[in-house]
C-alpha positions in Angstrom: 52.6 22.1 -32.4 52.0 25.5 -34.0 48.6 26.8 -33.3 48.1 27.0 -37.2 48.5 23.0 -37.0 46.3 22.5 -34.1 43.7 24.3 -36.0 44.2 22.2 -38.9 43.9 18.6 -37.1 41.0 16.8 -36.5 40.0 16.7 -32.7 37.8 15.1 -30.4 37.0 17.2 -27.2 34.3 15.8 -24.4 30.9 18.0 -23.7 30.5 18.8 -19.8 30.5 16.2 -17.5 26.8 14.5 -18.0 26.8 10.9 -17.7 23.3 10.9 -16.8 22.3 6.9 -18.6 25.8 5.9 -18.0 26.4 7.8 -21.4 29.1 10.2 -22.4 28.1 13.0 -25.0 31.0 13.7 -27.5 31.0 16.5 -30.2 33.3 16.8 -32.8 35.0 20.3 -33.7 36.3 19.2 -37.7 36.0 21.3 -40.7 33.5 20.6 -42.9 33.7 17.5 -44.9 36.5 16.2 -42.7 35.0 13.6 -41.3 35.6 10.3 -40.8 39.0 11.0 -39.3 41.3 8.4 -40.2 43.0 8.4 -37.1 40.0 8.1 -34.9 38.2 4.8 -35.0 34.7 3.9 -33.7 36.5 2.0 -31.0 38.2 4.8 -29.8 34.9 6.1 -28.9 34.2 3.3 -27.0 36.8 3.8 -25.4 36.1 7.2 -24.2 33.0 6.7 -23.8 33.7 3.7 -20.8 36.4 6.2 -19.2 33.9 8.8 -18.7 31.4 6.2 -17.1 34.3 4.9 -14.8 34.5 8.5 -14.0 31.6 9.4 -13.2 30.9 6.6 -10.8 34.8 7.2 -9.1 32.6 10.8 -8.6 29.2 9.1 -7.1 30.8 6.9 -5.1 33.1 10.0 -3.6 30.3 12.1 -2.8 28.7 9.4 -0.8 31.8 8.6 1.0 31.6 12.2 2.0 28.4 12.9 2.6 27.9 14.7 6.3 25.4 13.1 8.3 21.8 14.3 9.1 22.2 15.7 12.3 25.7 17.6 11.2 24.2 19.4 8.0 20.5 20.0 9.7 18.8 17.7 6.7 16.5 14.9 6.5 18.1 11.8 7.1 19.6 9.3 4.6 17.2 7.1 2.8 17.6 3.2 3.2 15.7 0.3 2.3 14.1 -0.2 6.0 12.8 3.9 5.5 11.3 2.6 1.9 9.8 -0.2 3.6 8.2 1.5 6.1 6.7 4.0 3.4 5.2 1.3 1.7 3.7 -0.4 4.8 2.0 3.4 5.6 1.0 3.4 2.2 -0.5 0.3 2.0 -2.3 1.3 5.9 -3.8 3.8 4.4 -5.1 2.6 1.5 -6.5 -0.3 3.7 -8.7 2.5 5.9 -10.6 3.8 2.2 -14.1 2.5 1.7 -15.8 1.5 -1.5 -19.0 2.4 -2.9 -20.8 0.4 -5.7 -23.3 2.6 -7.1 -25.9 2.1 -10.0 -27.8 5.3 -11.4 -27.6 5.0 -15.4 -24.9 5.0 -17.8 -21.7 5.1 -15.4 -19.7 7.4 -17.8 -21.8 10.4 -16.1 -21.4 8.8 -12.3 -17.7 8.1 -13.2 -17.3 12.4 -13.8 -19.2 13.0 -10.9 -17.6 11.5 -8.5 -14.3 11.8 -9.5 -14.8 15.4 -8.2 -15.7 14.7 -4.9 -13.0 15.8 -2.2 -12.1 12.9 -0.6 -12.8 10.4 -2.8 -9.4 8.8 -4.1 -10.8 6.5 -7.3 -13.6 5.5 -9.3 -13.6 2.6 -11.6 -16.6 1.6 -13.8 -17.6 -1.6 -14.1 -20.3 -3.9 -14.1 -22.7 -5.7 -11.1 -25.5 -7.3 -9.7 -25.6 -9.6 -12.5 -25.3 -13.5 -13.5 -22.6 -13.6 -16.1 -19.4 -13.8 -15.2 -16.8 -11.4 -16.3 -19.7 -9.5 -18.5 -18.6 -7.7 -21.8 -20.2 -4.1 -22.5 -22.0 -5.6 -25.0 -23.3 -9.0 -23.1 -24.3 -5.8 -20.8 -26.2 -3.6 -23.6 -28.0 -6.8 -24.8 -29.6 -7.4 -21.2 -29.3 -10.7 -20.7 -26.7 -10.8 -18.3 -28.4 -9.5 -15.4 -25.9 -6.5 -14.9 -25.9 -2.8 -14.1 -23.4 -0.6 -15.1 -22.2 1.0 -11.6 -19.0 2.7 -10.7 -17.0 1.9 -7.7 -15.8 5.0 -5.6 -13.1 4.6 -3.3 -13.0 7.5 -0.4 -11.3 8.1 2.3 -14.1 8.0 5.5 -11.9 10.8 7.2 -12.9 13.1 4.4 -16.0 12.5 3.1 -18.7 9.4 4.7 -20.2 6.9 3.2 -24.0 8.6 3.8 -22.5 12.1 1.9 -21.3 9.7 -1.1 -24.8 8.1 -1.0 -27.2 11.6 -1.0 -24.2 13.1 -3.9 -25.7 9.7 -5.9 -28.9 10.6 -5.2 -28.4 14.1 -6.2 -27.1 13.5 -9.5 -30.0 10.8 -11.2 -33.4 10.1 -11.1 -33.9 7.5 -8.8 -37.8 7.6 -9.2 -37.1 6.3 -12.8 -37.5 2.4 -13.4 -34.5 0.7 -15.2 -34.0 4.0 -17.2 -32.4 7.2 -17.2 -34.0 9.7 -19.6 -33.1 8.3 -22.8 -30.7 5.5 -21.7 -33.3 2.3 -21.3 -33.0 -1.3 -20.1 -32.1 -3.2 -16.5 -28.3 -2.5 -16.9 -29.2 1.2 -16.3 -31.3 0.8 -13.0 -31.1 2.6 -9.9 -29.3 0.5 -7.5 -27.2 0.4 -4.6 -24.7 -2.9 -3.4 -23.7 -2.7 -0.4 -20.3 -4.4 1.2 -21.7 -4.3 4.9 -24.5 -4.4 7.3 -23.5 -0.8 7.8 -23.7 0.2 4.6 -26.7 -1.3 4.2 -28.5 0.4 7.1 -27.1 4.0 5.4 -28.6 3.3 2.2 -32.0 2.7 3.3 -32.4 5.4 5.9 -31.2 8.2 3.0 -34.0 6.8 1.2 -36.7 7.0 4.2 -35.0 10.7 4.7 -36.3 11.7 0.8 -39.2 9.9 1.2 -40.1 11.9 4.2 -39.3 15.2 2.7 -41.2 14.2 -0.6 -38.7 16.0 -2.8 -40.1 13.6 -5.5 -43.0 13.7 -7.2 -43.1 9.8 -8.1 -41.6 6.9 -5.8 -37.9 5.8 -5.5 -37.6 2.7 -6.9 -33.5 2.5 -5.9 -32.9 -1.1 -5.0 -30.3 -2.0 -1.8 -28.5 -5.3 -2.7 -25.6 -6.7 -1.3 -22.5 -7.3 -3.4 -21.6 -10.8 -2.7 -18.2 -10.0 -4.5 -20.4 -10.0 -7.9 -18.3 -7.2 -9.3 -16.6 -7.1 -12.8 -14.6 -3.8 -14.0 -15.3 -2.4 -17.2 -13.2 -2.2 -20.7 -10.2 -0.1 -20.6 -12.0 2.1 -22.9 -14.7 2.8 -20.3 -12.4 4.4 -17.5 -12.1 8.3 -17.0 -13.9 8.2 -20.4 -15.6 11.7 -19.5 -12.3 13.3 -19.3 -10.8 11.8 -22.6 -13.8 12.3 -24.8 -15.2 15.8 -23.5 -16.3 16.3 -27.3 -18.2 13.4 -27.7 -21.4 13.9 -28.5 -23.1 12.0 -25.5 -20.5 13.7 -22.9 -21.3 17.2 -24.6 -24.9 16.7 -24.3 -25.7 14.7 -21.5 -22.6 14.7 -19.2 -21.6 18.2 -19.2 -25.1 20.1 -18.5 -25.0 16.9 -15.5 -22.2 17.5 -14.3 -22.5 21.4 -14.1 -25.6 21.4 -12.3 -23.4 18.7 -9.8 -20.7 21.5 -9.3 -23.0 24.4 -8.7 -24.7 22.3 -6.0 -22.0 20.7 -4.3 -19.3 23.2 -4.8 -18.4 22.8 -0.9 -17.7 19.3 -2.1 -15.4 19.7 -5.1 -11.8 18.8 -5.1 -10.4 21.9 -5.9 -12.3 23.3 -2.9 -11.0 21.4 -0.4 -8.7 19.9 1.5 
């Protein structure tokens, strides 16, 4: 066929080699208003559409075959399901060796941003605790009848930061001396409390307190109560978590949250994320 006549046809022609999806990409090169060509039917797509799949995987399956071993190219070894396995028993060891701390000090959208800066701390969740409602809403909570503060749980990792730093950063960054308040947040769910999971715990708490008390670095007396847990935890709404860092405009995180949280970074700057390892 003349090249006049080639021109002229209607043609189908395939676009690289990407099958990534299992999908072949096909362009057209018609003149304008030429198309649908008559002689090319949705099923011939189809068609080479599942010849360039069978392709592809006739090309995966090669390169496998072929692959040199580890110790012949000087790469890591091949990946397997017993390697995958092992990553996720690791993981979950790890995870396993983090602590948790349950803090109370006021309304736990300013603890939340706090700690969540803290090298070596790997989450915090807000939630509710200390309570006698089960599986509290935020606004059984506001009302005050169910017994609960808000309080954030902090999970660290005790080779990076202890449970006794976690405790004086709490400390640092509300009033403990103020009695089921913080400034203008009022009522029990905003007390200054600490649960504790363990004896240990426990024994931390109360002798960071004795330290401040015997350095007087407040004018009034803490009132921070030491509770155990007893597994009376409930996590927050949805809406609650990282709530600093998805509404920084709001008017309650511009004006109480971010002068808080400022003052927290200047002090503890040895202690920041971004600071350390």
């Amino acid at each position: 066929m003349a090249g006049s006549e080639q021109g002229s046809h209607r043609k189908i022609r395939r676009v690289g080699d990407d099958f990534s999806g299992n999908r072949a990409r096909l362009r057209r090169t018609a003149a304008p208003g030429e198309w649908p060509a008559p002689h090319f039917s949705r099923n011939a797509v189809r068609v080479a559409m599942r010849r360039g799949r069978r392709k592809a995987r006739r090309r995966r399956d090669a390169r496998t075959r072929h692959k040199p071993c580890a110790a012949a190219a000087g790469a890591g070894a091949a990946r397997g399901p017993h390697d995958e396995r092992n990553e996720r028993k690791e993981s979950d060891m790890s995870e396993a060796t983090n602590e948790i701390a349950t803090l109370g000090g006021g309304c736990f959208w300013c603890q939340e941003a706090v700690f969540l800066d803290v090298n070596g701390v790997t989450a915090v969740e807000s939630g509710y605790a200390g309570g006698h409602t089960r599986n509290p809403g935020y606004r059984d909570v506001c009302d005050g009848e169910t017994g609960h503060a808000e309080v954030v749980n902090v999970t660290f990792d005790p080779s990076r930061i202890g449970y006794r730093e976690i405790v004086e950063i709490f400390f640092a960054t509300h009033d403990p001396t103020q009695l089921n308040r913080q400034g203008n947040d009022v009522g029990t769910q905003y007390r200054s409390v600490i649960f504790t999971r363990s004896d240990a715990q426990r024994d931390v708490a109360l002798d960071v307190i004795r330290a401040l008390e015997r350095d007087k670095l407040y004018d009034a007396p803490i009132v921070t109560q030491v509770e155990p847990l007893n597994d009376n935890y409930w996590p927050a709404e949805a809406y609650h978590q990282n709530y600093y860092a998805r509404n920084p405009g709001q008017g309650y995180c511009a004006v109480v949250i971010g002068p808080k949280l400022a003052k927290f970074r200047q002090k503890f700057a040895h202690r920041l994320k971004s600071r350390g390892a």
